[in-house]
N, C-alpha and C positions, 0 to 999 in steps of 0.2 A: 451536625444537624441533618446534613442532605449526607451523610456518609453512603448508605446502601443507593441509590442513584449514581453515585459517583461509580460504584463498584462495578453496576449495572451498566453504566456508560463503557467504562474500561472494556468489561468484558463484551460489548458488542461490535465496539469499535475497533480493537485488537485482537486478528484472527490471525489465526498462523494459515498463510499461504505458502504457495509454491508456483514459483517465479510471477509474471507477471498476471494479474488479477483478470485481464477481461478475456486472453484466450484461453484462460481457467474458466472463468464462466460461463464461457461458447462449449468449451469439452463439459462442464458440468451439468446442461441442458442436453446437451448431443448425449451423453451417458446416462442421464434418468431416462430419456427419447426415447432410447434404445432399448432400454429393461422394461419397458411397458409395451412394445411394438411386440406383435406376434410373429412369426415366421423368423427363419434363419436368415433370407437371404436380400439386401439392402437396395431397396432400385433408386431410393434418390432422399438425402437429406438437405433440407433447407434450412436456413442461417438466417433469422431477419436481425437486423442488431439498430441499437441509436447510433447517431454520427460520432458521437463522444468514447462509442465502443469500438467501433470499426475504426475510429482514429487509433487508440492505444491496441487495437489486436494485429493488423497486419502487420507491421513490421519489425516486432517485436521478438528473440530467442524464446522457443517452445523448452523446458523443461526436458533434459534427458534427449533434445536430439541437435544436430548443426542447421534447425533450419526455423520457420517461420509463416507465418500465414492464417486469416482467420479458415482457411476450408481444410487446412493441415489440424486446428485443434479440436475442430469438432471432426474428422474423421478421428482422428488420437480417442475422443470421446468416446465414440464407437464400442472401442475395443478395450475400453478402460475398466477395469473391475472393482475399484476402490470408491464405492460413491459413500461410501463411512467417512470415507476422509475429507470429503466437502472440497473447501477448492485447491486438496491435496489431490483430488482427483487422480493426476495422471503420476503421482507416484506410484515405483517399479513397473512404468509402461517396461514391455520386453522389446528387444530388437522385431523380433516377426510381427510383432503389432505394429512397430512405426513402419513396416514396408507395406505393411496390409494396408494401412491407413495412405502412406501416398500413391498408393495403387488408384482407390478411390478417390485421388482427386486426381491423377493423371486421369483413370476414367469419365473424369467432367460428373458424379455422383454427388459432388455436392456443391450446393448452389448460396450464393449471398446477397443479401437485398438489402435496403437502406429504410428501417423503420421508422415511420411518421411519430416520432414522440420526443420530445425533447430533454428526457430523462433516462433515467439507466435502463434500457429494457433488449434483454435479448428470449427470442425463440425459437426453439428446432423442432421443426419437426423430419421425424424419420418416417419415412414409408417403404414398407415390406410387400411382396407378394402375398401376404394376406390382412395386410390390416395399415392404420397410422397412427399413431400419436405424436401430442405437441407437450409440449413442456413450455413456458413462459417464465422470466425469472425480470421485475423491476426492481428497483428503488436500490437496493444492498444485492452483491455482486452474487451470492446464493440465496436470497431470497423466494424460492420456490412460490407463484402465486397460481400456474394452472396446469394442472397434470390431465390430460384431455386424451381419451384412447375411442378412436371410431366414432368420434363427435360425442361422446362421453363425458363429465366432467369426474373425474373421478378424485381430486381433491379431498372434498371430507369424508371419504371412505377409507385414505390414507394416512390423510394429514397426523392421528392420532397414535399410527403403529409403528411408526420409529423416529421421533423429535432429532436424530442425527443427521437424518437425509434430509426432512422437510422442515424446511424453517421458518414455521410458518407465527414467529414467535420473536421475528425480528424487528417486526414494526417499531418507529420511533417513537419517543414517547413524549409526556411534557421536560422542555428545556427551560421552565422559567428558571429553575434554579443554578440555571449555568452562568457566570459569568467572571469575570477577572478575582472581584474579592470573595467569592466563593471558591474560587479555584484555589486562591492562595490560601484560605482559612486551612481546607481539604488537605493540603498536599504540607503543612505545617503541625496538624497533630495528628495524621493520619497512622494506625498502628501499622508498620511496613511489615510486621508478621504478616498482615495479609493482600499484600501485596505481591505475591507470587506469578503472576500472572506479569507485571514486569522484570522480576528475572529471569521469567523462562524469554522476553522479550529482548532483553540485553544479551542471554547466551545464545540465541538463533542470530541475534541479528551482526553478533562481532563474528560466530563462528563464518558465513558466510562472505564478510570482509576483510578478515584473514584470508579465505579461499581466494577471492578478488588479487588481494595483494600477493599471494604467492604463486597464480597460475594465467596463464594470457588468454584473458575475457575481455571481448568487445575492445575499444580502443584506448583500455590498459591505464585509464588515465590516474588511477589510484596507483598503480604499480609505479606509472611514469612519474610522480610524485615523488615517489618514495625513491626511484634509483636515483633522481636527479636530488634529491638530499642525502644520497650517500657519497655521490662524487663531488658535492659542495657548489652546484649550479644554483640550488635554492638553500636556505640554511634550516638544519636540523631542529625547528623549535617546536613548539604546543601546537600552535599553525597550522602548520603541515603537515606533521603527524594525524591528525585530527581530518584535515582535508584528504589527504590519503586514505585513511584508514574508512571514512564514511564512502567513498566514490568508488573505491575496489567493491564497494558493496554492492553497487547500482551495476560495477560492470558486470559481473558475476550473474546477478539475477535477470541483466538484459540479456545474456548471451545464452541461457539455457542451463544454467550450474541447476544442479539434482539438489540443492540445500535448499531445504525453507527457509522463509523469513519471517519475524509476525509484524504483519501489517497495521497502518494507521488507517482509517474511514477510507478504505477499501484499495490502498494504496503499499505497495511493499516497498518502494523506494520513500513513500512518506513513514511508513515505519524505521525503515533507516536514518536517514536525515534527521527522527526527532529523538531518535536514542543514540547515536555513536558519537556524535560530537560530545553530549555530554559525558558519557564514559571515557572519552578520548582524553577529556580536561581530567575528570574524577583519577583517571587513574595516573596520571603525571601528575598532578597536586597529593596524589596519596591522601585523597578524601577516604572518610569511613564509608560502611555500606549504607547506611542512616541516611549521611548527604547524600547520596549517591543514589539511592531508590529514588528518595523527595526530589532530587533535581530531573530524573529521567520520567516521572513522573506526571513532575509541572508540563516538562515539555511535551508528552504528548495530550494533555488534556489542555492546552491553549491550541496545539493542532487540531484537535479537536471540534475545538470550540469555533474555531474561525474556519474550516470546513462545512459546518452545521450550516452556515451563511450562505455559502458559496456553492455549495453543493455535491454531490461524491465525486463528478467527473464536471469538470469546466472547462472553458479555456484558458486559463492560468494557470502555469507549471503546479504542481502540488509541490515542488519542492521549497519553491519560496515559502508558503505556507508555513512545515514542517523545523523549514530553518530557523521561521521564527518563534516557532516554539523550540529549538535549540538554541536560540541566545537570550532566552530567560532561563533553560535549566542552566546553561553554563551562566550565568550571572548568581542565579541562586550557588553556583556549588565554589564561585568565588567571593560567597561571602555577600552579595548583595541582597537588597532587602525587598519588600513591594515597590517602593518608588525606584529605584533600579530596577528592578525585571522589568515596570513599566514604559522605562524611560527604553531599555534594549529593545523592548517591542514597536515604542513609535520608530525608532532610527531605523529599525527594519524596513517598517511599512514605507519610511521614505524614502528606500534607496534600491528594491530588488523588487517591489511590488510592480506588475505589468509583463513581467518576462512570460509568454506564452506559451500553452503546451502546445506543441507540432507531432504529437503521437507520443507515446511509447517505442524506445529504440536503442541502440547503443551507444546513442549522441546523450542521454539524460543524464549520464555521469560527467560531463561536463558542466550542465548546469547544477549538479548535486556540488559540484566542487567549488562552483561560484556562489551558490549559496550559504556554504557552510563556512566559506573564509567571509563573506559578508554575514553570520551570525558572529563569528568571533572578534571582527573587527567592530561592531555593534556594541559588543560586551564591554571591549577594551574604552571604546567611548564613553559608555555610559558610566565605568567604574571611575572613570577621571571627573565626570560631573557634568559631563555634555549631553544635552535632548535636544532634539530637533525640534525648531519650532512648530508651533501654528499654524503660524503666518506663512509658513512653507512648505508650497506643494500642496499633496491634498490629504496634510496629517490636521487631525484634529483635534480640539482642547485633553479632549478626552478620549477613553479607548473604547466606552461603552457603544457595543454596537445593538443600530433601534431595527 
């Protein structure tokens, strides 16, 4: 019934990014800045960002380089020449770009300031020896809302001549039709012909945790998983494998790996967490692709879903989030039904809910890894017949949220 909504959701919610989303979106403001500023030559760009962006931008791996900072992405911005690619932005940045770009911030060229808003909202502006523009981007991490040259608004003079840069078509829409038994209806006769969009999601997002597990990103902790079940410190089961394999993901993309990933509600590491666990089950159960879509699927439109609440950037890890929509696909793709996915869902809420974001960093694959053994041991729970009460904590009768 709500099928084309659903499709719609998917496809707005699930973008392929490249590494981590908000110093993408400071270079993706710094780089439209800069193509509407006149003159060559750059006397000073300004950064205004929310707290919840300048939390996840500074201290986070820049894509393509060893280092980090929000005045490093929007210089990287600068010099960027792919604004087709959205918040692929700074892919094939060249070497002489990233030294141009830390040149200008060793020059003190670009500046950071703390925007009054308590929503997603970052702005650059660049100013030339002959001219300035601003760029404003709220709500969705490229959501283009003010392209402004010489106190100009030049927006609807644009907005209409290339829908790939300006996306101004991303606004939310009505969510009444969102909720658990919708979701489950959707993801049980849905034709996974088209469904394409989660296997391009499943092939970015292993191709990258494969990279994780086989190269040393950040503090390795998917690697360190995996050598330590080879010399038999942890034992080789579904588990681990599954925990490994999702956290090498996160370390990779904290540390600046050149791989995209495609993202969950404006999040790459919640893109991971809500598809590798289930594939990590699917492909040890030697599930079909059938279950296998349906179950990567559920899970990330319950991330979804319980993001919508919360909002794109919070104070609450996104991972917990994600995870919990990874311990309904993995219950769907063991066979469980609605009141099992439902039951993994509350055991979640009551046992990982609360874990706080502290930034974007190379510490998140840590909590990637705690979250993902806490969906599976959820699963494991709830397949034996166990839910967490009511009366316990602050789960409640029910999952409908008002």
């Amino acid at each position: 019934m709500y099928d084309e909504k659903f499709f719609n959701l998917l496809k707005r919610e699930l973008i392929v990014a490249l590494g981590c989303t908000e110093p993408n979106s400071i270079a993706y403001a710094a780089a439209l800045a800069k193509h509407y500023a006149k003159g060559n030559q750059i006397n000073k760009v300004e950064v205004i960002a929310s707290r919840n962006v300048i939390k996840n931008a500074m201290s986070v791996g820049i894509p393509g380089t060893d280092s980090c900072g929000i005045n490093l992405a929007a210089a990287l911005g600068i010099f960027a020449e792919n604004l087709d690619k959205n918040l692929e932005v700074l892919a094939n940045i060249k070497d002489h770009d990233i030294r141009n770009a830390q040149k200008m911030v060793e020059n003190g060229l670009i500046t950071v300031q703390l925007a009054d808003s308590p929503k997603l909202y970052v702005e650059v502006i660049v100013k030339t020896e002959e001219s300035y523009s601003r760029v404003i981007i709220e709500d969705i991490h490229n959501n283009v809302v003010l392209i402004e040259v010489n106190g100009k608004n030049i927006v609807d003079i644009q907005k209409n001549m290339n829908k790939q840069i300006f996306n101004y078509e991303t606004t939310e829409e009505d969510h009444d039709f969102l909720n658990m038994d919708s979701i489950l209806e959707f993801i049980n006769h849905v034709d996974i012909k088209k469904l394409d969009l989660i296997r391009e999601s499943i092939d970015l997002n292993k191709k990258i945790c494969l990279e994780g597990l086989n190269k040393p990103y950040g503090l390795r902790v998917g690697s360190s998983i995996k050598t330590n079940m080879e010399n038999g410190f942890i034992s080789d089961i579904i588990m681990n494998y599954a925990t490994a394999l999702t956290a090498a993901g996160s370390d990779a993309r904290m540390a600046g790996s050149v791989l995209p990933v495609m993202s969950n509600s404006g999040s790459g590491n919640q893109g991971i967490s809500a598809t590798i666990p289930v594939v990590a089950f699917a492909e040890k159960l030697n599930s079909d692709e059938d279950t296998l879509i349906r179950g990567v699927v559920l899970s990330n439109l319950i991330t979804i879903y319980i993001k919508l609440f919360l909002g794109r950037l919070s104070a609450l890890c996104g991972a917990t989030i994600a995870a919990t929509g990874a311990s309904c696909g993995i219950t769907y793709i063991m066979g469980g039904g609605e009141k099992e996915i439902k039951s993994s869902l509350q055991n979640m809420l009551g046992n990982i809910t609360g874990i706080i974001c502290d930034g974007a960093k190379a510490g998140c694959a840590l909590k990637v890894a705690t979250c993902t053994t806490a969906a599976i041991q959820s699963t494991l729970i709830t397949l034996e017949g166990n839910t967490i009460k009511p009366t316990n904590g602050i789960i409640e009768k029910t999952l409908m949220i008002q």
